[in-house]
Structure formats: structure tokens, C-alpha cells
N, C-alpha and C positions, 0 to 999 in steps of 0.2 A: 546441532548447528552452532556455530559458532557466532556470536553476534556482531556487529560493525558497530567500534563508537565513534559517533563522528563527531570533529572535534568543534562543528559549533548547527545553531539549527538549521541558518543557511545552507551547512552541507546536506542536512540532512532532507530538507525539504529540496536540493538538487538531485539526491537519489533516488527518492520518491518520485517526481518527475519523472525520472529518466528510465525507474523502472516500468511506470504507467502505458510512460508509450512505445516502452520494449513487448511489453506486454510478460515481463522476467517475473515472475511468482517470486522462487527463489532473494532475487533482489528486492522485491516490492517488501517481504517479508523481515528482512534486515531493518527495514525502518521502524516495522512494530514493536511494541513493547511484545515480551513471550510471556505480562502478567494476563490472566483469567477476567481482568477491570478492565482490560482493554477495549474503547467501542469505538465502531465505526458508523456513520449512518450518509448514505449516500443520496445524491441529487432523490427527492422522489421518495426515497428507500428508507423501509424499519431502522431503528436501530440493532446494530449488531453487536453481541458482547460476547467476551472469549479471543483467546488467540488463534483459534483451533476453526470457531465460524468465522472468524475476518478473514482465513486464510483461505476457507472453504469457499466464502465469497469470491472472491479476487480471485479463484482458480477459476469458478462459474464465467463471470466476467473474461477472463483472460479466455476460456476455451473457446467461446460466444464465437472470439474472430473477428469482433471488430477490433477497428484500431482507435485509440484514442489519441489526440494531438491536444496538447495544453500549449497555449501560450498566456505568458504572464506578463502583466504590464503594471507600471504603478500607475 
């Protein structure tokens, strides 16, 4: 897979978003590092370390079926 760099955090945290509540693995995926340090720990949620279990996560999450809606405010 080929990686997306995007050219500042803002973008990057607009693709995050926008994969979220596509519910786009694939896309969500692009915003991760592909290092093995990588961790994620969600609302509630263990932490998770690996590019391989965040991904495995986010697939869990994404198949679930719910939808997520984020709005951001300063």
C-alpha cells in the first residue's frame, strides 16, 4: 500500500475524520504510521500497539455498523 503524505497535520487529521465516518479502513489506514510503536487507545479502550492490531481494531469497529459522526469545535 502506498502511503499518503500529507502535506501538514491539519490535513491529516481531516482524513482521519473523514475516514471515521466513512467508516473507509482502507483510508482510516493511510493516516497510520505502518511502524510496529504505533498505538492507539480508544474512548474506554486498552491500549493497542502494532500496525496490524490498530488495523484489526478499526476493521472490528468499522464492521460493528455503527456510524460515527465527529464534530469539532474549538
Amino acid at each position: 500500500m502506498n502511503k499518503t503524505i500529507f502535506a501538514s497535520p491539519q490535513d491529516a487529521e481531516a482524513a482521519f475524520y473523514d475516514a471515521l465516518q466513512r467508516a473507509d479502513l482502507d483510508a482510516m489506514m493511510q493516516v497510520w504510521s505502518d511502524d510496529e510503536e504505533v498505538s492507539c487507545i480508544h474512548p474506554g479502550g486498552a491500549r493497542i500497539t502494532g500496525f496490524e492490531q490498530v488495523r484489526e481494531n478499526w476493521s472490528r469497529i468499522f464492521k460493528s455498523g455503527q456510524r460515527l459522526q465527529v464534530q469539532l469545535s474549538d
